[in-house]
NUGU-642955 format. One record per residue (C-alpha): residue in three letters; x, y, z. Coordinates in steps of 0.05 Angstrom, whole numbers. Example, Ala and Ser with C-alpha at 12.3 -4.5 7.8 and 13.67 -1.06 7.14 Angstrom:
2
+------+--------+--------+--------+
| type |     px |     py |     pz |
+------+--------+--------+--------+
|  Ala |    246 |    -90 |    156 |
|  Ser |    273 |    -21 |    143 |
+------+--------+--------+--------+
This chain:
367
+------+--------+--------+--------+
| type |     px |     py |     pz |
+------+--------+--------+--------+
|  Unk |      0 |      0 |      0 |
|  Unk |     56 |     44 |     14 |
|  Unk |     94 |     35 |    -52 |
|  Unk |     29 |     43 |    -78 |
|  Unk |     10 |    117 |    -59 |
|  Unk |     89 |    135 |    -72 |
|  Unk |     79 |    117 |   -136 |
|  Unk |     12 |    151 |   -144 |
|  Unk |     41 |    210 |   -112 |
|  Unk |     93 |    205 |   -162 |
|  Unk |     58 |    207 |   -227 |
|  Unk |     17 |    265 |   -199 |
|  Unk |     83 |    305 |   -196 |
|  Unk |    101 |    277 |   -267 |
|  Unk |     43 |    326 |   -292 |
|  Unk |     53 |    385 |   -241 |
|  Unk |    131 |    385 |   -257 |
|  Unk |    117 |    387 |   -337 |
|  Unk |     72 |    438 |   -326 |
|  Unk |    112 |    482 |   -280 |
|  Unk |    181 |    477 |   -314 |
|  Unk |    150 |    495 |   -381 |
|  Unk |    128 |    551 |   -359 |
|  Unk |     69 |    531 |   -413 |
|  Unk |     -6 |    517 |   -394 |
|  Unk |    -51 |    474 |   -430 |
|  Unk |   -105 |    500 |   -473 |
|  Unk |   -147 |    439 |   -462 |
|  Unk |   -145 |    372 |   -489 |
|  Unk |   -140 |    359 |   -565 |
|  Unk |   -183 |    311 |   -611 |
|  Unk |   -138 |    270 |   -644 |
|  Unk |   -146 |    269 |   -711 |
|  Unk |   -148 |    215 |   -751 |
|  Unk |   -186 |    171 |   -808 |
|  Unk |   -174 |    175 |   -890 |
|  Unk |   -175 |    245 |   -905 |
|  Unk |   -230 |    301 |   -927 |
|  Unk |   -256 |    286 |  -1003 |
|  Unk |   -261 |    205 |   -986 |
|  Unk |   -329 |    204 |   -997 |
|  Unk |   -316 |    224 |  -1066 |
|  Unk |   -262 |    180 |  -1081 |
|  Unk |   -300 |    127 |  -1061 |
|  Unk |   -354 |    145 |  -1111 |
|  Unk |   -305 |    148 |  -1174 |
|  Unk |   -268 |     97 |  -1218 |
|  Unk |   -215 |     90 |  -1263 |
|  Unk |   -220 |     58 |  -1325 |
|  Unk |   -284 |     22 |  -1293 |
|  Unk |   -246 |      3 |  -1237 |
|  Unk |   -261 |     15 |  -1165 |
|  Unk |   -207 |     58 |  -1132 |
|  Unk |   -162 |     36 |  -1077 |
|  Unk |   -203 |     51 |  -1005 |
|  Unk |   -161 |    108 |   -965 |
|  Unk |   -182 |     75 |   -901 |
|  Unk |   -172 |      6 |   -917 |
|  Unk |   -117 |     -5 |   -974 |
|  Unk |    -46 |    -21 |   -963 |
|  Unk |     10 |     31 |   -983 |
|  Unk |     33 |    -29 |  -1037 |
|  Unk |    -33 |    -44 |  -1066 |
|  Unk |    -46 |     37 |  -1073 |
|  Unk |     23 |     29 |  -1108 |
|  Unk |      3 |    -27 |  -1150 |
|  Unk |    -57 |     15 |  -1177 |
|  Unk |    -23 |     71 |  -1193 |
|  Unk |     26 |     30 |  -1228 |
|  Unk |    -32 |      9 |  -1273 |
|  Unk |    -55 |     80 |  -1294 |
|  Unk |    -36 |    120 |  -1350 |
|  Unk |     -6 |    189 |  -1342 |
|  Unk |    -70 |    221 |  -1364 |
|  Unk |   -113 |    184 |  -1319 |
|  Unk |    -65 |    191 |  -1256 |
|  Unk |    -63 |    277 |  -1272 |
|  Unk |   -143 |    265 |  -1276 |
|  Unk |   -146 |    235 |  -1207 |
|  Unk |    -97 |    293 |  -1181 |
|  Unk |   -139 |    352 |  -1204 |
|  Unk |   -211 |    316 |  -1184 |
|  Unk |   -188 |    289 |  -1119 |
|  Unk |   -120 |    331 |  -1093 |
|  Unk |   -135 |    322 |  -1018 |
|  Unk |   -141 |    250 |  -1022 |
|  Unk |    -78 |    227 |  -1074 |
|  Unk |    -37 |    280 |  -1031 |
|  Unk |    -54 |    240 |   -971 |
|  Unk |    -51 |    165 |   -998 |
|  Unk |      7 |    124 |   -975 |
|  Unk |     45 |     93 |  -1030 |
|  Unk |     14 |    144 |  -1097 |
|  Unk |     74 |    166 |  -1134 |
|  Unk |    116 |    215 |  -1094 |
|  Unk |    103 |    264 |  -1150 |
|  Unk |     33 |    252 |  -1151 |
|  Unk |     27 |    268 |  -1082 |
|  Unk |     77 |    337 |  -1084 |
|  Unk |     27 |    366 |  -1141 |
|  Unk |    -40 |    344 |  -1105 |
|  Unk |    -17 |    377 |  -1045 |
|  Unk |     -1 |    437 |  -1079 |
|  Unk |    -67 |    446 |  -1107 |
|  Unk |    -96 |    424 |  -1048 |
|  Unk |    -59 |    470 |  -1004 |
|  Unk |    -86 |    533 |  -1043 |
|  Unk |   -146 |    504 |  -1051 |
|  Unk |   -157 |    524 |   -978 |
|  Unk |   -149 |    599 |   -984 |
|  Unk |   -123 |    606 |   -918 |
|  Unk |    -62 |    659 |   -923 |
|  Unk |    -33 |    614 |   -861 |
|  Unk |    -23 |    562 |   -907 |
|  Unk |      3 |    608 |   -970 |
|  Unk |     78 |    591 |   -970 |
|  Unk |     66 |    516 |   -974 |
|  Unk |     34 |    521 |  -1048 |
|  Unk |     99 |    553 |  -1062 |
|  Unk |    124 |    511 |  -1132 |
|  Unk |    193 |    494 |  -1106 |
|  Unk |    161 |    463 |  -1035 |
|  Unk |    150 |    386 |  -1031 |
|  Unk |     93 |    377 |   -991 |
|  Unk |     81 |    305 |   -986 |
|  Unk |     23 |    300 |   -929 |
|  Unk |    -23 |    361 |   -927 |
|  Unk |    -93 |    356 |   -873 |
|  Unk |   -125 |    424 |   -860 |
|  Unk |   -170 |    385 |   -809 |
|  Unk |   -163 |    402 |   -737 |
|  Unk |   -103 |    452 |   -731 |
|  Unk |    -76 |    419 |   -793 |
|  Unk |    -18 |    368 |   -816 |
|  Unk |     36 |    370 |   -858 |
|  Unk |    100 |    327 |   -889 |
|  Unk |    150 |    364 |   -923 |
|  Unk |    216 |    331 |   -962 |
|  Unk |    279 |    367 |   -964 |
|  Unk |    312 |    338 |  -1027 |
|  Unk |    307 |    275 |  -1077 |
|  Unk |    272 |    230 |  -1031 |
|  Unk |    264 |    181 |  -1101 |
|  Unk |    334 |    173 |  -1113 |
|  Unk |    377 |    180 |  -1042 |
|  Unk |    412 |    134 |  -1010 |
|  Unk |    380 |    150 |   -938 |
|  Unk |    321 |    172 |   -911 |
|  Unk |    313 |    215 |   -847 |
|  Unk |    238 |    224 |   -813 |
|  Unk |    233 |    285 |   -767 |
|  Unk |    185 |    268 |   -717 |
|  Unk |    167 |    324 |   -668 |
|  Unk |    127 |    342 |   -605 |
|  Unk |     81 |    386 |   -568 |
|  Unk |     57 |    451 |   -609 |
|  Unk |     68 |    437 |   -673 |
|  Unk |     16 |    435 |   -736 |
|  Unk |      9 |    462 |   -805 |
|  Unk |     16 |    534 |   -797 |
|  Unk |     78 |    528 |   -734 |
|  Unk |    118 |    474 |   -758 |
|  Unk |    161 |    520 |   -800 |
|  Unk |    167 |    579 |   -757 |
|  Unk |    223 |    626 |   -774 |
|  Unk |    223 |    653 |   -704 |
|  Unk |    255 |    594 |   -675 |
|  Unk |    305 |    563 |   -729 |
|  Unk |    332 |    492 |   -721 |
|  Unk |    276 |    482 |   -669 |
|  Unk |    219 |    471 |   -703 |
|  Unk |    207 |    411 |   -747 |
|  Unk |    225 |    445 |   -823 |
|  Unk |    282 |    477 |   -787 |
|  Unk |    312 |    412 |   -760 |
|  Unk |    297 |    387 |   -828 |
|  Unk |    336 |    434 |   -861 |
|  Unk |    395 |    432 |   -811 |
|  Unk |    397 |    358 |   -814 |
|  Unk |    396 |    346 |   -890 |
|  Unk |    457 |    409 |   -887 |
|  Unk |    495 |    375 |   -844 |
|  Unk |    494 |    310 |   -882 |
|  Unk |    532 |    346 |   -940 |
|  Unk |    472 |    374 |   -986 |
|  Unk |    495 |    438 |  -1008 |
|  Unk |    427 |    463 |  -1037 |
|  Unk |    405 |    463 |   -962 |
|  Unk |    459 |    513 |   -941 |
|  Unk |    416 |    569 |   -963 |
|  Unk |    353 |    561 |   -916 |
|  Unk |    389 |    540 |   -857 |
|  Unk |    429 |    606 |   -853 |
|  Unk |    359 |    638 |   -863 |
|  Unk |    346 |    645 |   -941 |
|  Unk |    296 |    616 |   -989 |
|  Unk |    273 |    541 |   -980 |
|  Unk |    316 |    510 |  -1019 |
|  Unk |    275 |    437 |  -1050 |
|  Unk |    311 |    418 |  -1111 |
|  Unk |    353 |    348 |  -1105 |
|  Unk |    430 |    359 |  -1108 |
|  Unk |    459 |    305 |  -1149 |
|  Unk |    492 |    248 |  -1115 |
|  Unk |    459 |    276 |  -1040 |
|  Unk |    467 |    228 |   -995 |
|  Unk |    407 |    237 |   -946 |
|  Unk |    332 |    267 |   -962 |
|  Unk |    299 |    290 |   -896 |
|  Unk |    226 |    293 |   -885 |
|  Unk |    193 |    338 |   -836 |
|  Unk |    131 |    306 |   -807 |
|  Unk |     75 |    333 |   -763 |
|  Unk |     28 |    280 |   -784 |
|  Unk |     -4 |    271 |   -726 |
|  Unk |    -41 |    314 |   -665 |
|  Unk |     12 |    341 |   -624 |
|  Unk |     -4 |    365 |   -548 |
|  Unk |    -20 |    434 |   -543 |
|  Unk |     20 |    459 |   -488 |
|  Unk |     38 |    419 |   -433 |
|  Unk |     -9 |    388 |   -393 |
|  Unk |    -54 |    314 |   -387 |
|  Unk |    -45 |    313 |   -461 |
|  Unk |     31 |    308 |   -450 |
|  Unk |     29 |    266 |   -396 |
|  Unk |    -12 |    207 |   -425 |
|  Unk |     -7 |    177 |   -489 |
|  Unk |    -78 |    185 |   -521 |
|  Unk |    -49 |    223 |   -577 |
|  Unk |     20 |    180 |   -587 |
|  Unk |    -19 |    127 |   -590 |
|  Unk |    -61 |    155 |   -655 |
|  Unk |     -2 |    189 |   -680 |
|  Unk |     35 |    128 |   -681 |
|  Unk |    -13 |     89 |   -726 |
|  Unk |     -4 |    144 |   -775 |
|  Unk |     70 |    135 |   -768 |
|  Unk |     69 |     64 |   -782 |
|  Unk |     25 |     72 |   -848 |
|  Unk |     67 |    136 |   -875 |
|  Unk |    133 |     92 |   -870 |
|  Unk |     91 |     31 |   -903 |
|  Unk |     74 |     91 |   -959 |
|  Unk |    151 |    101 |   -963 |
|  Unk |    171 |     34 |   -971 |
|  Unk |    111 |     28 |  -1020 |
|  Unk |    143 |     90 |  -1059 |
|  Unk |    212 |     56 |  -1068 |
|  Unk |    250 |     99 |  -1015 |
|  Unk |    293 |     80 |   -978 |
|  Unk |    282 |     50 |   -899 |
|  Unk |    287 |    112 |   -851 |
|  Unk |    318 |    135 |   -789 |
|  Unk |    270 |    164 |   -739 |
|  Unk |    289 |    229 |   -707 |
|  Unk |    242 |    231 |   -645 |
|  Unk |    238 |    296 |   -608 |
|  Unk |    203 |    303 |   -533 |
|  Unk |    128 |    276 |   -542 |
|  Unk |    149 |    250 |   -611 |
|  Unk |    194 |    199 |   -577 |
|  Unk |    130 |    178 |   -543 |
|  Unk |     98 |    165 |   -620 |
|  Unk |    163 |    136 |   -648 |
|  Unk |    163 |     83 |   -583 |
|  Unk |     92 |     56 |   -591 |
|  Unk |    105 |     50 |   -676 |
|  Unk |    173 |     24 |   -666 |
|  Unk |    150 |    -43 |   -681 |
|  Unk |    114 |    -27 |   -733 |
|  Unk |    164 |     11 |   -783 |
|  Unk |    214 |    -22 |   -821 |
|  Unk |    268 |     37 |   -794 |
|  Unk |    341 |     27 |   -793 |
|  Unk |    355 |     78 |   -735 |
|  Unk |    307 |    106 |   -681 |
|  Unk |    343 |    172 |   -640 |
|  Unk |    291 |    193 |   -586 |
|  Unk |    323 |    258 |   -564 |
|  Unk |    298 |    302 |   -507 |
|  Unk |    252 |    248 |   -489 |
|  Unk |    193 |    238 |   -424 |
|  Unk |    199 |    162 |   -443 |
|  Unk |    180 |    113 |   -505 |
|  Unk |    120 |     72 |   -464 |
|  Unk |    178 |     23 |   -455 |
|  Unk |    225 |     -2 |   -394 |
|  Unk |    281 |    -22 |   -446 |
|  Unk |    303 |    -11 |   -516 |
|  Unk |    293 |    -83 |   -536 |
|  Unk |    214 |    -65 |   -499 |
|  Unk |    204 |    -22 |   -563 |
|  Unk |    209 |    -89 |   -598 |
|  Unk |    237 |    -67 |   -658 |
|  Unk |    296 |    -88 |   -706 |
|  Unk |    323 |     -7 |   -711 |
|  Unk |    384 |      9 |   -683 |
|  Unk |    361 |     58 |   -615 |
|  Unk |    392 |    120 |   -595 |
|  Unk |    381 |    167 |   -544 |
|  Unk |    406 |    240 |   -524 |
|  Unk |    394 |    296 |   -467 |
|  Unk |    427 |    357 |   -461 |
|  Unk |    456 |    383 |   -397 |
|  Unk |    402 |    437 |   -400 |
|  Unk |    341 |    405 |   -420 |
|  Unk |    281 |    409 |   -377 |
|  Unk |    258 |    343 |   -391 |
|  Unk |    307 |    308 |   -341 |
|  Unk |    261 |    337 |   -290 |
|  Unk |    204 |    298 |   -312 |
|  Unk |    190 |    230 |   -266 |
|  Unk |    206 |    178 |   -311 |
|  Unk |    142 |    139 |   -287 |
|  Unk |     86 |    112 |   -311 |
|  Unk |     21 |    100 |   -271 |
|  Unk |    -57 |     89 |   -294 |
|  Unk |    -39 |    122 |   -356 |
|  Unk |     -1 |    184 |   -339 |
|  Unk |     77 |    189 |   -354 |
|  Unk |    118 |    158 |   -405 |
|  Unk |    167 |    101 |   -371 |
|  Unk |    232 |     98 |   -367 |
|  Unk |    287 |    149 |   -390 |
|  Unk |    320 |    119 |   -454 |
|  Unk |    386 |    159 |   -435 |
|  Unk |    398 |    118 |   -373 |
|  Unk |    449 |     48 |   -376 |
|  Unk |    384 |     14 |   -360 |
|  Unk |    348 |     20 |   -412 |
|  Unk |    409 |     -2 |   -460 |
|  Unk |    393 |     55 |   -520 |
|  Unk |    470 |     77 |   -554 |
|  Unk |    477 |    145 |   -537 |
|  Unk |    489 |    209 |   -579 |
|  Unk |    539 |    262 |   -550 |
|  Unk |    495 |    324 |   -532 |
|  Unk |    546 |    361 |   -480 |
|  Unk |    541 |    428 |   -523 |
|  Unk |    457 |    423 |   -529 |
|  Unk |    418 |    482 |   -507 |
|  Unk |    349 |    473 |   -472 |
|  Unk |    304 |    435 |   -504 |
|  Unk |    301 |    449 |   -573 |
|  Unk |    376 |    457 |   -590 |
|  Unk |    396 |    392 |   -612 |
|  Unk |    404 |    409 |   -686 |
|  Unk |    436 |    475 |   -673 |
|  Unk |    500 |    477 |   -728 |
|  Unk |    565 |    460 |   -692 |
|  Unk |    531 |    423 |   -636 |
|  Unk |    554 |    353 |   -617 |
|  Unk |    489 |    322 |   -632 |
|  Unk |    476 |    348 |   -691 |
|  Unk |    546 |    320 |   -717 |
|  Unk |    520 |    249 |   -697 |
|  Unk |    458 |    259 |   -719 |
|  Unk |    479 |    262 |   -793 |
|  Unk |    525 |    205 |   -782 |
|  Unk |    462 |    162 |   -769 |
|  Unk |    427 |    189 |   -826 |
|  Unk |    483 |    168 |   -868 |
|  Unk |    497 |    102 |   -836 |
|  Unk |    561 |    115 |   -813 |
|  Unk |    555 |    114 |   -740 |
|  Unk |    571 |     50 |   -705 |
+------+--------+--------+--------+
């Protein structure tokens, strides 16, 4: 009974301390959403050449694949234009298929809050305006490079945040674009020192980088942060994107999981075919040990000197808290230098330790 309330006692302070060391408040709890995207209805109506179309809800990434592979161009560009929410949101539809759907898509909505991502030279593979909206974004030749990295982030980010300029190399787009620098692209120089997005593939690049906030991040930090509700959705829509990769002939990613997206990345671990899983500035994967993820990926794990989240409780009771911290010897992840790492958000500031490792991983290099 005793070990009983300490541990009750315990998770209660898991919430309080997120709370109070973020300085942030919760603006209530967020519906999580999920589900084939707006337009299904229609989709579900149409054929092509007679045939029934592949079910958004329902269809593997590979048979989606197979379909398209059995269209003409003129009937694939038909499906884009009458349907651009759905074929920009269907796992394993030609990569360019899904960049131009978005983009008409995207403006489609009118909002100015969205403007920038109809921008020509932007490859907006994922686009949702539902809720506070979603968004994937690829920073280079995800057809043709050797590696794949997956950016996947945490509380307060959406469609309209993720690529604040405000806070570079913090927000998902800006780790993005620091990673895929850092890896040796030079046509990403330009927008992490601040200029232009810079989209087009570099020949010979050895690592595209995908920003994803496809899922319902907390807002805040609060119950939302503390149980794993929303991982738990957001990591079935992790699992199916990296099906829609493999689907798409790219190759098997590496994970970057920051904060509450380590949280995501722990419960699909299983689930992806990912060669590398980095949970960085982590509350805990929902597991006691790296081989608990139960996953063939390679696990890493790093915390900054700085970073709030070693003040969280690494406990989990009825619900609330995320387990164990994947930085400790216990929990056996390999772990990434992050001495130099500022806060919470610095881990893919240029120069940093981490950042250095980072794009070792991405490239398969690090042992």
């Amino acid at each position: 009974m005793r070990r009983f309330g300490r541990t009750l006692v315990t998770a209660a302070l898991a919430v309080a301390v997120v709370g109070g060391t973020a300085g942030w408040a919760s603006s209530g709890s967020q519906a999580a959403v999920t589900g084939p995207p707006p337009g299904t209805a229609a989709w579900r109506a149409d054929t092509a050449y007679g045939r029934t179309l592949p079910d958004p809800a329902t269809a593997e990434p590979s048979e989606v694949a197979r379909f398209f592979a059995g269209l003409d161009d003129a009937h694939r560009a038909a499906l884009v234009r009458s349907h651009p929410l759905v074929v920009g949101n269907l796992d394993g539809a030609p990569l360019p298929l899904r960049y131009e759907a978005n983009r008409l898509a995207v403006a489609a909505t009118g909002e100015a809050r969205y403007a920038s991502l109809a921008a020509p030279d932007r490859r907006i593979l994922a686009f949702d305006p539902r809720g506070r909206g979603q968004v994937a974004e690829v920073f280079g030749d995800l057809e043709h490079a050797a590696h794949v990295a997956v950016i996947v982030p945490g509380n307060d980010n959406d469609a309209a945040s993720y690529d604040s300029r405000r806070t570079p190399h913090s927000g998902p787009a800006g780790m993005a674009r620091a990673l895929r620098a850092a890896t040796g692209s030079p046509a990403a120089e330009g927008a992490v020192a601040g200029g232009p997005v810079a989209a087009g593939p570099a020949p010979g690049e050895p690592v595209a980088v995908i920003a994803w906030t496809g899922y319902t991040t907390p807002v805040g930090v609060g119950l939302d942060a503390a149980d794993g509700r929303l991982a738990a959705a957001g990591a079935t829509r992790l699992a199916r994107f990296t099906a829609g990769l493999d689907a798409a002939g790219a190759a098997d990613p590496v994970l970057f999981c920051h904060s509450y997206g380590s949280v995501v990345c722990g419960l699909a671990a299983r689930h992806t075919d990912a060669t590398d899983l980095v949970a960085l500035g982590s509350p805990g994967m929902r597991a006691d040990t790296a081989d608990g993820l139960r996953t063939g990926a390679r696990v890493w794990a790093a915390r900054g000197p700085s970073d709030w989240i070693a003040d969280v409780p690494n406990v989990s009771f009825a619900g609330l808290g995320h387990g164990a911290d994947p930085t400790s010897a216990a929990f056996g992840a390999r772990r990434v230098p992050a001495a130099d790492v500022r806060g919470h958000t610095g881990y893919f500031a240029p120069g940093t330790q981490s950042l250095a490792a980072f794009a070792a991983i991405a490239k398969g290099e690090a042992r």
